[in-house]
N, CA, C and O atoms as CSV, one atom per row, in Angstrom:
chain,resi,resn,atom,element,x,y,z
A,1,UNK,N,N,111.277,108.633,106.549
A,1,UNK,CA,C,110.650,109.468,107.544
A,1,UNK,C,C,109.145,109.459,107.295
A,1,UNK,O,O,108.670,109.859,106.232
A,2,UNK,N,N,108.311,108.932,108.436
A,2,UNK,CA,C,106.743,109.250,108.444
A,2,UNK,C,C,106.555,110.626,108.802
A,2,UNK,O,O,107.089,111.226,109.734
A,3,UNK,N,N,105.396,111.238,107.606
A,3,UNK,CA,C,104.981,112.044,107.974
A,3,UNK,C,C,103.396,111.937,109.180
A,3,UNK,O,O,102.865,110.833,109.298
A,4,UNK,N,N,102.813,113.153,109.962
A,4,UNK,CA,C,102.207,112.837,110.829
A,4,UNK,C,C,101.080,112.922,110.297
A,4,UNK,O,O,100.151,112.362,110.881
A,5,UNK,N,N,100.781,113.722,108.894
A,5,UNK,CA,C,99.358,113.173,108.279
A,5,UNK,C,C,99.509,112.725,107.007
A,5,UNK,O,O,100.304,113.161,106.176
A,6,UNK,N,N,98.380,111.453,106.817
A,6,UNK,CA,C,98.843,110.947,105.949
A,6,UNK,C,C,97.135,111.149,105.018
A,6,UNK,O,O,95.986,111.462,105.330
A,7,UNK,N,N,97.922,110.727,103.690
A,7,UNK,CA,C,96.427,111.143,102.651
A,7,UNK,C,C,94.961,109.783,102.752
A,7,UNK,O,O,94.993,108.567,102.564
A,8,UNK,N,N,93.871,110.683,103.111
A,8,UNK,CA,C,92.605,109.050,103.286
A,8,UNK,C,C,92.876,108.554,102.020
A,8,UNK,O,O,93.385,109.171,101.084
A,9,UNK,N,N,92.463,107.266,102.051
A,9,UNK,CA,C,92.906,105.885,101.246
A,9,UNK,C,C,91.251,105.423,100.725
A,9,UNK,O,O,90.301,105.981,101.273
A,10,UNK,N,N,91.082,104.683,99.958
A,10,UNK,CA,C,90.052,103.676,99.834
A,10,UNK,C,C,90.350,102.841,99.744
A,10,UNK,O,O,89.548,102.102,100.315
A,11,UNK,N,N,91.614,101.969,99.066
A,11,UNK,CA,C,92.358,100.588,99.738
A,11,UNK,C,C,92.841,100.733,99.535
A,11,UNK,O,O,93.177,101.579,98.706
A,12,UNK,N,N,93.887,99.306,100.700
A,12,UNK,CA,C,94.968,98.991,100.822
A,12,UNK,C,C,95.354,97.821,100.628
A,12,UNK,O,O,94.572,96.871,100.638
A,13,UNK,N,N,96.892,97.685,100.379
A,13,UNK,CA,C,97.449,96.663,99.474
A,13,UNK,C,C,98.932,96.609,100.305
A,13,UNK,O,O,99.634,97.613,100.426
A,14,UNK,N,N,99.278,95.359,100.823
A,14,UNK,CA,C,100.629,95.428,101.094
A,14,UNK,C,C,101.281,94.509,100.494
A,14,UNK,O,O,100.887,93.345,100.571
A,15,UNK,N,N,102.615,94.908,99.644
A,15,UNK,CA,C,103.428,94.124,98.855
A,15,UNK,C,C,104.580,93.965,99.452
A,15,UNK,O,O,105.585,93.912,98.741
A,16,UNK,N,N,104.687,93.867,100.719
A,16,UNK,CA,C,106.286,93.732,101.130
A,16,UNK,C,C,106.582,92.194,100.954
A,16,UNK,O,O,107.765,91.866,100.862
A,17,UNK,N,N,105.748,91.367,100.908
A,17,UNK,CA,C,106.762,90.007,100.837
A,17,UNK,C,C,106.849,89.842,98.997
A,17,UNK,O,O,107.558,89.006,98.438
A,18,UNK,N,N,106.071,90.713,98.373
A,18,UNK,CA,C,106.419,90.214,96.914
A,18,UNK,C,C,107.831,91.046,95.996
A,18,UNK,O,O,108.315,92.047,96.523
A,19,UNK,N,N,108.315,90.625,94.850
A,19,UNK,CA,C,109.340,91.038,94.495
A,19,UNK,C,C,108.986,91.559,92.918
A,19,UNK,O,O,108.047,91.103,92.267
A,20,UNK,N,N,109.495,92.127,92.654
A,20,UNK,CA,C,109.555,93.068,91.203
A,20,UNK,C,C,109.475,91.626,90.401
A,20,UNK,O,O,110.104,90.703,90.919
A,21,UNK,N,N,108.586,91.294,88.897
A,21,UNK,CA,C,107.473,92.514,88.239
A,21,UNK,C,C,106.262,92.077,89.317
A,21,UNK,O,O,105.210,92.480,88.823
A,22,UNK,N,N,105.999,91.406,90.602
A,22,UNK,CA,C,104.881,91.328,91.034
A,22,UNK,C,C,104.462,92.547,91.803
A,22,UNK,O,O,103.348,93.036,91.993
A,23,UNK,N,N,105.436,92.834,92.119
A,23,UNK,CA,C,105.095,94.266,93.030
A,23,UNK,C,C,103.900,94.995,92.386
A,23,UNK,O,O,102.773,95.121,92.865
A,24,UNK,N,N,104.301,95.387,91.367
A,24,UNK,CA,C,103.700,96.312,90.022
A,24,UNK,C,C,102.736,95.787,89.580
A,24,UNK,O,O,101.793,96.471,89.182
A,25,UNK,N,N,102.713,93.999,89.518
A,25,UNK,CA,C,101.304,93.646,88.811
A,25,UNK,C,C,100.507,93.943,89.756
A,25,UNK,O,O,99.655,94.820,89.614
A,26,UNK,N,N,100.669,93.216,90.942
A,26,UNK,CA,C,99.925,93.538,92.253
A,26,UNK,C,C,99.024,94.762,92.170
A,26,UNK,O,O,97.821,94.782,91.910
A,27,UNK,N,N,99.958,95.930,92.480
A,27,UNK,CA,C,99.767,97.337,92.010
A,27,UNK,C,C,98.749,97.496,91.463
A,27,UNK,O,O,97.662,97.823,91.938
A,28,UNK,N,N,99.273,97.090,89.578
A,28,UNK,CA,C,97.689,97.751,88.932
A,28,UNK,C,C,96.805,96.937,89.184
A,28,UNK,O,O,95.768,97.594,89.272
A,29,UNK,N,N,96.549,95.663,89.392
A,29,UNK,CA,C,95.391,94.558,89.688
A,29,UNK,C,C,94.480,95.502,90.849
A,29,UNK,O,O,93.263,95.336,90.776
A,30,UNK,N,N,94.932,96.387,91.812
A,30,UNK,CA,C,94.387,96.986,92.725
A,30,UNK,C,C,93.766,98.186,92.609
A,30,UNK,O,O,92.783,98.646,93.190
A,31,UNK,N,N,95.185,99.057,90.962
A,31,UNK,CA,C,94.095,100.353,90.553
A,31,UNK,C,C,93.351,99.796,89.593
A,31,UNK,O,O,92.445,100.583,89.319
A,32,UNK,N,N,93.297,98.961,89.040
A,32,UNK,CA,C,92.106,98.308,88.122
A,32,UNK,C,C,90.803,98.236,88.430
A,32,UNK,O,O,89.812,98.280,87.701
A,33,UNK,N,N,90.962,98.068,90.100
A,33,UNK,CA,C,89.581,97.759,90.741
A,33,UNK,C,C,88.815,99.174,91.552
A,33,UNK,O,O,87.884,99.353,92.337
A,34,UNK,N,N,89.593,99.812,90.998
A,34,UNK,CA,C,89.335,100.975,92.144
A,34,UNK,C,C,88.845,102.317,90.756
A,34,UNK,O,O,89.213,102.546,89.604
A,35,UNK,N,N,87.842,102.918,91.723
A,35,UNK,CA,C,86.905,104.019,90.753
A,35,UNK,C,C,87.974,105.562,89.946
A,35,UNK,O,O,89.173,105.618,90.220
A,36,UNK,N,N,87.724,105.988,89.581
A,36,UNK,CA,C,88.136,106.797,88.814
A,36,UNK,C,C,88.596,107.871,89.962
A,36,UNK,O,O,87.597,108.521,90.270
A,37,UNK,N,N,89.455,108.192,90.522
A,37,UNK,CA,C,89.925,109.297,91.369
A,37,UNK,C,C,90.186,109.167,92.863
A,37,UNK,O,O,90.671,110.020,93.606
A,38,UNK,N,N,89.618,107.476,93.274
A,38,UNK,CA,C,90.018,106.840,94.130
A,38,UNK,C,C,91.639,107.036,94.682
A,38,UNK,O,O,92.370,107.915,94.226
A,39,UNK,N,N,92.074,106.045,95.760
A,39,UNK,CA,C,93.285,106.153,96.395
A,39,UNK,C,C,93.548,104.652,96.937
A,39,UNK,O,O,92.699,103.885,97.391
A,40,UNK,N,N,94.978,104.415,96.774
A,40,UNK,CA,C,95.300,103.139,96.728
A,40,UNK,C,C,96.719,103.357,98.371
A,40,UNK,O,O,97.577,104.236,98.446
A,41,UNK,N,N,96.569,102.721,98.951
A,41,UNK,CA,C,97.697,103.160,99.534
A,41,UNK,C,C,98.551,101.680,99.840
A,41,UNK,O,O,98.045,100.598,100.137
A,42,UNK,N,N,99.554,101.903,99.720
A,42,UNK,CA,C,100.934,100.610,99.360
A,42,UNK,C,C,101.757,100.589,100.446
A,42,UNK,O,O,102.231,101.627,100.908
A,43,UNK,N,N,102.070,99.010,101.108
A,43,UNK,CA,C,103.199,98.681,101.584
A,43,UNK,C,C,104.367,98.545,100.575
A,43,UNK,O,O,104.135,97.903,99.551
A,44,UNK,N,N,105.369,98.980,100.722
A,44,UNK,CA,C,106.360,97.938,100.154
A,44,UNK,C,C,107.360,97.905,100.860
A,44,UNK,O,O,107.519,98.595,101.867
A,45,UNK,N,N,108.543,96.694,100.182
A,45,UNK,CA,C,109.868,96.274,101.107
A,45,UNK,C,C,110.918,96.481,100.638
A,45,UNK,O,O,111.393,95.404,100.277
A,46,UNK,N,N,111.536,97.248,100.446
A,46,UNK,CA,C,113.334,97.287,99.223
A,46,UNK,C,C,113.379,98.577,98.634
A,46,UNK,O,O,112.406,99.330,98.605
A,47,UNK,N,N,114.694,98.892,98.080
A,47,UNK,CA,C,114.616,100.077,97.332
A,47,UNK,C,C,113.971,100.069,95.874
A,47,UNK,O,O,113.643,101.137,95.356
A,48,UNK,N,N,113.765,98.662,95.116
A,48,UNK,CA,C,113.644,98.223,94.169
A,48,UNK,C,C,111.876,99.042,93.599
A,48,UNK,O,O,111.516,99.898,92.790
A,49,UNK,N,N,111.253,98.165,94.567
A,49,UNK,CA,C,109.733,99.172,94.340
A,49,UNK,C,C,109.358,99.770,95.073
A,49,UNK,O,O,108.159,99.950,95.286
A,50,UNK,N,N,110.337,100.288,95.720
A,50,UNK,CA,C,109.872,102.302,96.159
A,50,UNK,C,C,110.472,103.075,95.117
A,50,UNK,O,O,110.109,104.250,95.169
A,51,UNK,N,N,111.373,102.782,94.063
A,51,UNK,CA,C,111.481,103.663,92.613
A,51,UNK,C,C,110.395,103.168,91.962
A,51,UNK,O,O,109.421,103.917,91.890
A,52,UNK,N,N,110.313,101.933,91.400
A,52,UNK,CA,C,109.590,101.562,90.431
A,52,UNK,C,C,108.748,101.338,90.328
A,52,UNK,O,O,108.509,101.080,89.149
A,53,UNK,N,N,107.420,101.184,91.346
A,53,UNK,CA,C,106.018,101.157,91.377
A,53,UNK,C,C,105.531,102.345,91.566
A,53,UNK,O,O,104.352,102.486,91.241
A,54,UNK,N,N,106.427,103.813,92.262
A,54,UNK,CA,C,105.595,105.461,91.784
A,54,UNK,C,C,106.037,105.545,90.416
A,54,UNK,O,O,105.085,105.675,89.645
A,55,UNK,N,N,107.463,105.507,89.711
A,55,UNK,CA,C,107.333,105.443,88.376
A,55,UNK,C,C,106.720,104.822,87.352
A,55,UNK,O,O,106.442,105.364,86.283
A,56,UNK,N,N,106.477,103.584,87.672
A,56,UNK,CA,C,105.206,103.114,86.688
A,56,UNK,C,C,103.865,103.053,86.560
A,56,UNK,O,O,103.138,102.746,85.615
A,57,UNK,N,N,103.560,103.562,88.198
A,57,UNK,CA,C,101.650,103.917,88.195
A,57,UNK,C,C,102.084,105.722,87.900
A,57,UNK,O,O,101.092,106.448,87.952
A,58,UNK,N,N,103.523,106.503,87.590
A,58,UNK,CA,C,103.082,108.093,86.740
A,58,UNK,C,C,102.781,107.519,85.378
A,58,UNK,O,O,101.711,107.790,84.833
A,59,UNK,N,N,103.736,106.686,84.763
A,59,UNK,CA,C,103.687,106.271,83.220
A,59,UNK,C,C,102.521,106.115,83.199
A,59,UNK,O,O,102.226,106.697,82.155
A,60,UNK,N,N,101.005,105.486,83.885
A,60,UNK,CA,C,100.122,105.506,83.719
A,60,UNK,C,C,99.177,106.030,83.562
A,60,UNK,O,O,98.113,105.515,83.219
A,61,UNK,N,N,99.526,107.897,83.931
A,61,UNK,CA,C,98.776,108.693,84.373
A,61,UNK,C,C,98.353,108.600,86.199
A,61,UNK,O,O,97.851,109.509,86.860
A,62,UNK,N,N,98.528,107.981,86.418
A,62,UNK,CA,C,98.144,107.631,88.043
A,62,UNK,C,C,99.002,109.109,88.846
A,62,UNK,O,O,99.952,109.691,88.323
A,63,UNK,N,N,98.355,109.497,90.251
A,63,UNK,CA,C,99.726,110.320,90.919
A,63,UNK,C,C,99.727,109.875,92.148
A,63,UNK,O,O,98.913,109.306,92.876
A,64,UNK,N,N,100.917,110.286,92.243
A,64,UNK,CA,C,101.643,109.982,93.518
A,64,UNK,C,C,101.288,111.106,94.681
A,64,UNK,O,O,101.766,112.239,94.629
A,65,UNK,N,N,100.521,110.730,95.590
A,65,UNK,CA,C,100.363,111.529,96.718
A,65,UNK,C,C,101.407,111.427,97.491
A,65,UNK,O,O,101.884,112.533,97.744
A,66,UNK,N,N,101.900,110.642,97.920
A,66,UNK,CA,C,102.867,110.803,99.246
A,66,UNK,C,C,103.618,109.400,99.040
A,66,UNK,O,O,103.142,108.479,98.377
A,67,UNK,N,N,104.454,109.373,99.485
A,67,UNK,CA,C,105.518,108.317,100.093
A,67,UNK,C,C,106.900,108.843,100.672
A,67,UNK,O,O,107.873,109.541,100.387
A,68,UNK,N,N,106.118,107.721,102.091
A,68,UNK,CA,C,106.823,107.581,103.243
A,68,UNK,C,C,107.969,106.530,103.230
A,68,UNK,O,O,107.741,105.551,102.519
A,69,UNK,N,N,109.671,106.562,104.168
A,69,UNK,CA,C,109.642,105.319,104.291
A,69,UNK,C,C,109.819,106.115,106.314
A,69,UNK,O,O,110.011,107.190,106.882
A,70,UNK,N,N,109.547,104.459,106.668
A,70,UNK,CA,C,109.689,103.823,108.190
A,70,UNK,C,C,111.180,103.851,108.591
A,70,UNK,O,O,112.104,103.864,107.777
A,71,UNK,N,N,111.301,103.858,109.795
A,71,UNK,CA,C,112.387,103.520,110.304
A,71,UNK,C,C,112.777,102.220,110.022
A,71,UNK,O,O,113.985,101.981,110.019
A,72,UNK,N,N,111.698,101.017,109.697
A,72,UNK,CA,C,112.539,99.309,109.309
A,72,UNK,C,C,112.578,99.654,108.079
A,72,UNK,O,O,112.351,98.623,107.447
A,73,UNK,N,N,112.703,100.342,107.508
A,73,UNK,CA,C,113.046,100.273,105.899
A,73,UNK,C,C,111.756,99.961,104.498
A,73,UNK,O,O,111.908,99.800,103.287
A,74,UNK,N,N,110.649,99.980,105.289
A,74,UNK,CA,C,108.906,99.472,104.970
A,74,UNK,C,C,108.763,100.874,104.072
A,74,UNK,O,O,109.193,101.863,104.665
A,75,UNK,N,N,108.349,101.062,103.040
A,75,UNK,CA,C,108.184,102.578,102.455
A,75,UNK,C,C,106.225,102.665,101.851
A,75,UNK,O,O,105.854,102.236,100.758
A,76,UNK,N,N,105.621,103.085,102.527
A,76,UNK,CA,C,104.154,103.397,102.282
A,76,UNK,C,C,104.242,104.777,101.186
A,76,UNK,O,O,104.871,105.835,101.169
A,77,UNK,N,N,103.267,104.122,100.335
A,77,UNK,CA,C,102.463,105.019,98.958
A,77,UNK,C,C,101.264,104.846,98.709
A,77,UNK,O,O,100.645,103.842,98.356
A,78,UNK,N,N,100.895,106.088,98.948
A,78,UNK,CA,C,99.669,106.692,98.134
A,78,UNK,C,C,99.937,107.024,96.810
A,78,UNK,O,O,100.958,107.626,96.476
A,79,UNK,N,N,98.798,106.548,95.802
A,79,UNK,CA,C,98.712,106.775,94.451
A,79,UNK,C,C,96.968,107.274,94.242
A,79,UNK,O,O,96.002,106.654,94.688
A,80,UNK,N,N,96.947,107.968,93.809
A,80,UNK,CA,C,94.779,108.772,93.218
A,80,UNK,C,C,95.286,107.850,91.431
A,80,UNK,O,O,96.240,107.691,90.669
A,81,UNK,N,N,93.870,107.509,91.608
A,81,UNK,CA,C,94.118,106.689,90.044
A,81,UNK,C,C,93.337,107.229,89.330
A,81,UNK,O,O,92.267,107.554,89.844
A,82,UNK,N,N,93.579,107.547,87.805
A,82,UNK,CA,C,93.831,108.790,86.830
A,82,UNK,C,C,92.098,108.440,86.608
A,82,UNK,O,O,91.425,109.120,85.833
């Protein structure tokens, strides 16, 4: 379910054609580049990394603002990086 507001971003990154561990490298390669309190916001495709890319950018300290999924099964995340 989309919600109707969603959190401002400073980039974006869509990983739906990639598959677990790239999802995740992808991921941090993107909070790596991004400033201290910034916002990353994520495509992804599967149930696989809509668990495991908010659980491994918390292990990081990173948080999870929001995640959505779509009616095609597409699940968008916001992460603020620590």
């Amino acid at each position: 379910m989309t919600t109707s507001t969603e959190p401002a971003f400073d980039q974006f990154l869509d990983i739906t054609a990639d598959i677990c561990p790239m999802t995740f490298v992808r991921t941090r390669l993107a909070l790596d580049r991004l400033a201290s309190g910034g916002v990353l916001k994520l495509r992804m495709n599967g149930e696989e990394p809509r668990q495991n890319v908010p659980r491994q950018a918390e292990t990081l300290g990173h948080t999870v603002l929001q995640l959505d999924t779509e009616a095609d099964g597409i699940s968008v995340l916001w992460l603020r990086k620590k």
